[in-house]
C-alpha positions in Angstrom: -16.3 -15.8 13.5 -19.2 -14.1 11.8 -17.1 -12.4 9.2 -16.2 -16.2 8.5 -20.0 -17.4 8.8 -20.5 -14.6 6.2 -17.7 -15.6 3.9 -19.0 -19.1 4.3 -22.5 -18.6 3.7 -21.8 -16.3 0.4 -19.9 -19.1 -1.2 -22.5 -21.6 -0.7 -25.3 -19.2 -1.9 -23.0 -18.9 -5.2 -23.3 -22.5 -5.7 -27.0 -21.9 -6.4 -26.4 -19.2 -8.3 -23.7 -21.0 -10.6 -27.4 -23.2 -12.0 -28.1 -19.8 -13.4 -31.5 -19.6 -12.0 -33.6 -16.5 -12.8 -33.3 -14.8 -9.3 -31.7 -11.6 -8.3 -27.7 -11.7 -8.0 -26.3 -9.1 -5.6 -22.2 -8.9 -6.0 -19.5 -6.6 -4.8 -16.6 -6.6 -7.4 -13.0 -5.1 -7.0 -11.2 -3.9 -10.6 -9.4 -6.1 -12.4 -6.1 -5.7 -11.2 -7.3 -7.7 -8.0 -4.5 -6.0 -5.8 -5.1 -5.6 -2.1 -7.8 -3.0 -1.7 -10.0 -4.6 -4.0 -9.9 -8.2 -3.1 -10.1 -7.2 0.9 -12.1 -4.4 -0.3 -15.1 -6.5 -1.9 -15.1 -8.5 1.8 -15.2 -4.9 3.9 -18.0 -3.7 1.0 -20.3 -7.1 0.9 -20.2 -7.4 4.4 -21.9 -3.8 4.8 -24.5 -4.0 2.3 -25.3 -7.3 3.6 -26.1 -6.1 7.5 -27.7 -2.6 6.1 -29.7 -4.6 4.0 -30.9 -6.6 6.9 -30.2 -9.9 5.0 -30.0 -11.4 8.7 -33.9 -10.5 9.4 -34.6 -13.1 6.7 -31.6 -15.4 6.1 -31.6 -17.7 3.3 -33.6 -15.0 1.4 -30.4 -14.0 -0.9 -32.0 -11.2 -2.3 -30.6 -9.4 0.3 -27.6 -11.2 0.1 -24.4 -9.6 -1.5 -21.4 -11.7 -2.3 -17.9 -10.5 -1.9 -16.7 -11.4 -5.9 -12.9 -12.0 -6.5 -12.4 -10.0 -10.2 -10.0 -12.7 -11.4 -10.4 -16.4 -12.6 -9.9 -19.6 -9.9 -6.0 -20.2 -10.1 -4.9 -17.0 -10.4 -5.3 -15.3 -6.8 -2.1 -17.1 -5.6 -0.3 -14.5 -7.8 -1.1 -12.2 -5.5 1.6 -13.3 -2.7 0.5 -10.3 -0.2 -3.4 -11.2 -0.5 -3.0 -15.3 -0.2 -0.7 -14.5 2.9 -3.2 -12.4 4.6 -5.7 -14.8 3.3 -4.3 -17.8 4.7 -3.4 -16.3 8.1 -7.0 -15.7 9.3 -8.2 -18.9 8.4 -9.6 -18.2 4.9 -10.0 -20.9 2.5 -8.8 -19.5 -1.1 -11.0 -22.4 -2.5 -14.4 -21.3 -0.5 -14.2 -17.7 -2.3 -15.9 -16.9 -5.3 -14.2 -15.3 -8.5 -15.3 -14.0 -11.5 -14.9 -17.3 -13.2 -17.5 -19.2 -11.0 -20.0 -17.3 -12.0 -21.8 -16.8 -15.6 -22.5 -13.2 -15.1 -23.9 -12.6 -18.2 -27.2 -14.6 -17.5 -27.9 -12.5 -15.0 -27.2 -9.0 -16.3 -29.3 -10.0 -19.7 -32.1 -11.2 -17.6 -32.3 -7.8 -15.4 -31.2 -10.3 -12.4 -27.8 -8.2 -11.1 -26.8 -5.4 -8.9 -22.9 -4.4 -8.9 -21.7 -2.5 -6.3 -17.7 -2.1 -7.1 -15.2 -0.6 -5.3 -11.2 0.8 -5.9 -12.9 1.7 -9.6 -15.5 3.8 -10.8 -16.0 2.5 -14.3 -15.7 -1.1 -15.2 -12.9 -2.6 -17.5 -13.3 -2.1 -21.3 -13.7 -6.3 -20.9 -16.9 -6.2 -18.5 -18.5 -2.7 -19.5 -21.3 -5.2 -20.9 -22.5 -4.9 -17.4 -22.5 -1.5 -16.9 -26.8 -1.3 -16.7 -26.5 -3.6 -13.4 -23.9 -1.0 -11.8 -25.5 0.4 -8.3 -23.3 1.7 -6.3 -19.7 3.1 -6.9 -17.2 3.3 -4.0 -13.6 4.7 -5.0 -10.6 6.6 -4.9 -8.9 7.1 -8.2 -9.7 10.1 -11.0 -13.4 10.4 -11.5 -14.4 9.0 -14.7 -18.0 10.6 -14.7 -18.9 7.0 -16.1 -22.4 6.7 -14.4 -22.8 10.5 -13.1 -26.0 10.2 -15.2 -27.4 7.4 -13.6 -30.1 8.2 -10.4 -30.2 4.5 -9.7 -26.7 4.2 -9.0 -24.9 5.9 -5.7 -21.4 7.3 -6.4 -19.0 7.8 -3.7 -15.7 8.7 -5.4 -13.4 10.7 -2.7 -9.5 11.3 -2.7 -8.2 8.8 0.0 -5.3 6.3 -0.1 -7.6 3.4 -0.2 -11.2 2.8 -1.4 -10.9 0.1 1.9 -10.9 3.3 4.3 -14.4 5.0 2.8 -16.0 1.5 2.6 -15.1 1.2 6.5 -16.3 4.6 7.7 -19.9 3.6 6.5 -20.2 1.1 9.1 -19.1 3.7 11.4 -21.8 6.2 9.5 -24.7 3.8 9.4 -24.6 2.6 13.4 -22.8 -0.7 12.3 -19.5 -0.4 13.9 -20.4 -3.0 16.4 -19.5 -5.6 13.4 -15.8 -4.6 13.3 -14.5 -6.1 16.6 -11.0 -6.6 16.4 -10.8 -9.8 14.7 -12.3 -8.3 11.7 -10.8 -5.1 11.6 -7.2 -6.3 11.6 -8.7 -8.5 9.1 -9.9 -5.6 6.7 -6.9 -3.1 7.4 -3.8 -4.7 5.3 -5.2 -2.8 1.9 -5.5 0.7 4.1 -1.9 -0.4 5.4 -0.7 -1.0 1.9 -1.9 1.7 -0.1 -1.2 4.8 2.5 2.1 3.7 3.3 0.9 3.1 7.0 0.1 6.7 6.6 3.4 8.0 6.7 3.1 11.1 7.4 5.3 12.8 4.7 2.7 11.3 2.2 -0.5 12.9 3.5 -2.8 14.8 1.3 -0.6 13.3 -1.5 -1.1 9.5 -1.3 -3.7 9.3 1.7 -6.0 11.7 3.7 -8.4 12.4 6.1 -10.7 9.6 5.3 -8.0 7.4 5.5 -7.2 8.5 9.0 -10.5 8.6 10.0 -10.9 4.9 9.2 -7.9 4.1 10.9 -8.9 6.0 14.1 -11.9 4.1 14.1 -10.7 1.0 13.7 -7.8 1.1 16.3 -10.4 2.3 18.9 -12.6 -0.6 18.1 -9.5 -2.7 18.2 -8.4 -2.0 21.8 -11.8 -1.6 22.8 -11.6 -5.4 24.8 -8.3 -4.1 26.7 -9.7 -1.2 27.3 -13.0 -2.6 28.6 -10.7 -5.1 30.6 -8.3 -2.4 32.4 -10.9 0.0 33.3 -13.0 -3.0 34.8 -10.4 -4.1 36.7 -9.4 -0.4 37.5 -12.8 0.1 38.9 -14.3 -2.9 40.4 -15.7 -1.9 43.2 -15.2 -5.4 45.2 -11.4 -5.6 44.3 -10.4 -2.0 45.5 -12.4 -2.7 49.0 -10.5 -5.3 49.4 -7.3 -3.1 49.2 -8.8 -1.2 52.7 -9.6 2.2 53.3 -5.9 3.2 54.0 -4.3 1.9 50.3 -7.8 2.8 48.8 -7.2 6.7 49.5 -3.4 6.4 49.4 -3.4 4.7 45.9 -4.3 7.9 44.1 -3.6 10.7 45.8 -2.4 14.3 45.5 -1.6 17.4 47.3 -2.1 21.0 46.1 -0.9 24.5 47.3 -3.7 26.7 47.3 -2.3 30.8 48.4 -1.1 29.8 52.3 -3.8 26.5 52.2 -2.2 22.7 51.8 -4.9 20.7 50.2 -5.0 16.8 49.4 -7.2 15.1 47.2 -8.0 11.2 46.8 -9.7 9.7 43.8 -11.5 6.4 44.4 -13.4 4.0 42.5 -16.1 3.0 45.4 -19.2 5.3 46.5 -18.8 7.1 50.0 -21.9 5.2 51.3 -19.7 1.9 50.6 -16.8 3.4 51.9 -18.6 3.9 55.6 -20.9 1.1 55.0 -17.8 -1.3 54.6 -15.2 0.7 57.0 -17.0 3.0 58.8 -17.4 6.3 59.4 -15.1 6.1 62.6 -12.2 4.3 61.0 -12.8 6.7 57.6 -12.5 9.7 59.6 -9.8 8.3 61.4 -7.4 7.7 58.3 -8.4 11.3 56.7 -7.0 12.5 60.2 -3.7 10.8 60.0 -3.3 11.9 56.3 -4.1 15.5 57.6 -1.2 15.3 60.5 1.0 13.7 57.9 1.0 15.8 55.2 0.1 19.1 57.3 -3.0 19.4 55.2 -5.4 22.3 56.0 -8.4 20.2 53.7 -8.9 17.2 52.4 -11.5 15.7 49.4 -12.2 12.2 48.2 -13.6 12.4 44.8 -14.8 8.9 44.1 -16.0 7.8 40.6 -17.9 4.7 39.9 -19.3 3.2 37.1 -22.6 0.3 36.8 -24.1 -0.7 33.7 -22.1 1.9 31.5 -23.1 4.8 33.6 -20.5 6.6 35.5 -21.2 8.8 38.6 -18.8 11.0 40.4 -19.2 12.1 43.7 -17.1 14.7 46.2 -16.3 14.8 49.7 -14.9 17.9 51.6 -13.6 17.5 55.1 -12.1 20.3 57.2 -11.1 19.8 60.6 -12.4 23.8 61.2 -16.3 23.5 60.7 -16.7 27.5 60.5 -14.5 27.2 57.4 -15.8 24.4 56.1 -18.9 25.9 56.2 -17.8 29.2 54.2 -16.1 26.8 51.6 -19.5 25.0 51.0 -21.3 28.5 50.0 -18.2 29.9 48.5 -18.3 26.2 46.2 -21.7 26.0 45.7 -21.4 29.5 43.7 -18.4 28.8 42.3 -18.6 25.6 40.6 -19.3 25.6 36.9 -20.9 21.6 37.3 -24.3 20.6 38.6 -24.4 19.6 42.4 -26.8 17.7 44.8 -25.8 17.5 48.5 -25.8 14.2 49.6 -27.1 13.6 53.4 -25.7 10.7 55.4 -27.8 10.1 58.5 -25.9 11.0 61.5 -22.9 12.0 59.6 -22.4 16.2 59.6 -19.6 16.9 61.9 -16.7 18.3 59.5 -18.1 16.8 56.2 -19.7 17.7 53.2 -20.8 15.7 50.6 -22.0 16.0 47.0 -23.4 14.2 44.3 -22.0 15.6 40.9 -24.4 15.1 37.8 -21.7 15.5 35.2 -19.8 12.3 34.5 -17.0 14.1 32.6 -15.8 15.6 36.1 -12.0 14.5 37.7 -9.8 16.0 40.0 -8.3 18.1 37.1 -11.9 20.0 37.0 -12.4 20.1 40.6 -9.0 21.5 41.7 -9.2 24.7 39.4 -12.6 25.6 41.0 -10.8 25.3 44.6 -7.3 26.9 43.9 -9.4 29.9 42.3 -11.4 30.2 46.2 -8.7 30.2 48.1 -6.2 32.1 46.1 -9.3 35.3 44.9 -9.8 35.1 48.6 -14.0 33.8 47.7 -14.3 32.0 51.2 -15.4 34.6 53.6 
């Protein structure tokens, strides 16, 4: 929706600008060719400078505006079968976009009035070099002309990559505005990057596309999954849901047992804190279900690593419970030593008999960090 508020608003702002008043004119143009990279590229382009600009901090002020510039008269973009088929399929309307024809460019480059910022060229066509003074920014991929290398007000990025698409994207991504391509607007800018690396097939890397190619890509797919991600770990972890499942599913559903020298350990991973675990079931029934796992499974020792997330932050907290409390309290020291991650005990009023608890300050940890750090104690021989 606000790539299409943007693509709105730009056409109605070239209205204005097709009186040729003496204001400042801000376009992003594609080479002449108009092929995929450049007429989606001009959209990925605009759409940048625009929002690093700030235009939004003062909308209506267009001198922060920069329209997205088709480089080909009204009429002829049909031509382009791919481009009015991508077009057309997100809701664009080929008659709301502004080409080179709506515009009389020349009044504003002989009045000092324009800025061009092209992309998938680095020099303009031998038809529009007139305008070469308003040039300001260069974003491209093919053999480096030189054309403006003199020039200190205009900033050159010319980079081998399958498509000029892919280094316009990674500035967003550079410049802390990757929150503006949701998924909606990246599979809206990827068809050129698509097109001109092939998908990057992989036989053609470092020869049609590279690194900044996959970079963008990478980017993109990550913002691009980032709502089913979001939805799948929130339903993974909601707290209310899994203590709904009771405490016997809630340590069964993810659970594993380890072999540590002549020690059978288990381990559960859970996605509520231990103080809603007794809060909710008690302490009574939780001890009573780690029992039955221990006679079940023969364990020797049991841990619940729980890890829970609020407001983005994620905390991760471990439970040890040993049926022997001499051991258990060997393993404590022989842990506390041993592990490589921060630790605060965690005290639970009445609650000492058997259990240890611990508050781990390193949101990165799982079971696949803790059970190293145990299987090297028991099977060194460190718990004495």
């Amino acid at each position: 929706d606000r790539l299409q508020e943007f693509i709105n608003e730009t056409y109605t702002a070239s209205l204005t600008y097709r009186e040729n008043i003496d204001e400042k004119l801000n376009i992003c143009l594609g080479n002449v060719s108009c092929d995929m990279d450049s007429s989606i590229g001009v959209f990925i382009l605009a759409y940048y400078l625009t929002h690093v600009n700030k235009y939004y901090e003062d909308p209506g002020n267009y001198d922060t505006l920069f329209i997205p510039v088709i480089n080909c008269p009204r009429g002829e973009l049909q031509a382009r079968i791919d481009i009015t088929y991508h077009l057309t399929k997100y809701g664009v309307n080929l008659d709301n976009l502004v080409y080179i024809s709506d515009l009389n460019i020349d009044h504003y480059s002989n009045n000092g009035l324009l800025s061009i910022s092209i992309i998938d060229h680095n020099k303009l066509d031998m038809t529009q070099s007139k305008w070469d003074d308003s040039i300001r920014m260069v974003v491209d991929h093919h053999v480096d002309t030189h054309a403006y290398d003199n020039r200190k007000d205009v900033e050159r990025h010319v980079n081998f990559c399958g498509s000029a698409c892919s280094m316009a994207v990674n500035f967003y991504f550079e410049n802390n505005l990757g929150h503006l391509l949701d998924k909606e607007v990246c599979e809206f800018f990827f068809p050129a990057i698509l097109l001109d690396t092939e998908n990057l097939k992989p036989s053609l890397k470092n020869l049609k596309w590279g690194d900044i190619d996959e970079i963008a890509c990478n980017r993109m797919f990550r913002a691009m999954m980032s709502n089913m991600y979001n939805d799948l770990i929130t339903k993974k972890t909601d707290r209310k849901l899994n203590l709904q499942l009771g405490i016997q599913l809630i340590l069964l559903k993810d659970y594993k047992n380890y072999l540590w020298k002549d020690t059978v350990a288990g381990i559960s991973v859970c996605f509520n804190t231990f103080h809603e675990l007794i809060n909710t079931f008690t302490l009574d029934s939780l001890r009573t279900n780690i029992l039955q796992r221990l006679d079940r499974n023969k364990l020797g020792l049991y841990m619940i690593i729980t890890q829970t997330y609020f407001e983005g932050k994620a905390t991760r907290e471990l439970m040890i419970f040993d049926k022997e409390e001499a051991r258990l309290a060997k393993i404590r020291k022989a842990f506390e030593k041993e592990c490589p991650f921060a630790l605060k005990t965690k005290k639970f009023t009445g609650v000492s008999k058997n259990f240890v608890f611990y508050v781990i300050a390193d949101e990165t940890v799982s079971r696949k960090k803790i059970e190293p750090v145990f299987k090297k104690m028991f099977e060194e021989e460190l718990i004495k």
